[in-house]
N, C-alpha and C positions, 0 to 999 in steps of 0.2 A: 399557562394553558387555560383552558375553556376552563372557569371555576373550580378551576385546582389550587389548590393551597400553595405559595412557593414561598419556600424559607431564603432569606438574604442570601444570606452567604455561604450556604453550602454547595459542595462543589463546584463553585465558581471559578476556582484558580483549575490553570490548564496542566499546571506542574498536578496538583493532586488526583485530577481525572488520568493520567496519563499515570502514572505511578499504581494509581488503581485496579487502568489498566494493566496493568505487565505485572501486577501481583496476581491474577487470572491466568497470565502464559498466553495472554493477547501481546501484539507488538504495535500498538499507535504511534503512529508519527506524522508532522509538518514535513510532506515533501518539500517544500520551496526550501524546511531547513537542511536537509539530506542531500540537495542537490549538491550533485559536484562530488557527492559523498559515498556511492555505488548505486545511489536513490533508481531504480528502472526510469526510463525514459516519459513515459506516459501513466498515470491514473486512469484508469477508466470505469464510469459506473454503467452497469446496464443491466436492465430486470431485475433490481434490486442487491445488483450485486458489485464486488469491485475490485478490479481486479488491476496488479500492476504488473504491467509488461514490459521489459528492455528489447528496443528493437535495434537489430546486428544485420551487416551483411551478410552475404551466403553464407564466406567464411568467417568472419568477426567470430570472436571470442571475447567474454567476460572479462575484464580484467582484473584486477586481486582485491580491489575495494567492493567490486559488484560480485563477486563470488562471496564474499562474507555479508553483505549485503542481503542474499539468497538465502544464506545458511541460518544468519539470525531472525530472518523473516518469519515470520508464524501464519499468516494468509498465503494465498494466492500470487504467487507471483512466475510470470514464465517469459520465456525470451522468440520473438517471430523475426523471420526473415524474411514475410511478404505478406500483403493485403493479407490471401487465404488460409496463410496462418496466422494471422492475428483475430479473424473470425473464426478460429477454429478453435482458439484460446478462449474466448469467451462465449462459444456455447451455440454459437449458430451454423456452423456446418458440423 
């Protein structure tokens, strides 16, 4: 940073920021690594914020990876089933 002091090697490994995290009761993760894995569909950031959504058909349902997915999640995470409600999920309607 702008004339900031920065030490080598701390925090540098993504295993210790991530462990760090989730000793707080934050849940970080690599979607590309969760994919396939209940991961929601889409990341989205918007006005500084971000939010993960699984988008379903009318009728679509969760299935048993993306329900526990949900549960161990600690953010924001919600499921749309049209444009309007996925603008509704993040804060503009």
């Amino acid at each position: 940073g702008f004339g900031m002091r920065r030490d080598a090697k701390v925090d540098r490994n993504p295993q210790e920021i991530i462990r760090a995290l989730r000793q707080i009761g934050a849940s970080p993760t690599d979607p590309l690594h969760f994919a396939g894995k209940g991961c929601p569909d889409l990341l989205c950031g918007f006005r500084g914020k971000n939010f993960l959504i699984e988008v379903k058909t009318e009728r679509g349902k969760l299935n048993a990876e993306q329900r526990g997915f949900h549960r161990s999640w600690r953010g924001h995470v919600c499921v749309v089933r049209s444009a309007r409600e996925a603008l509704i999920a993040i804060g503009v309607l």
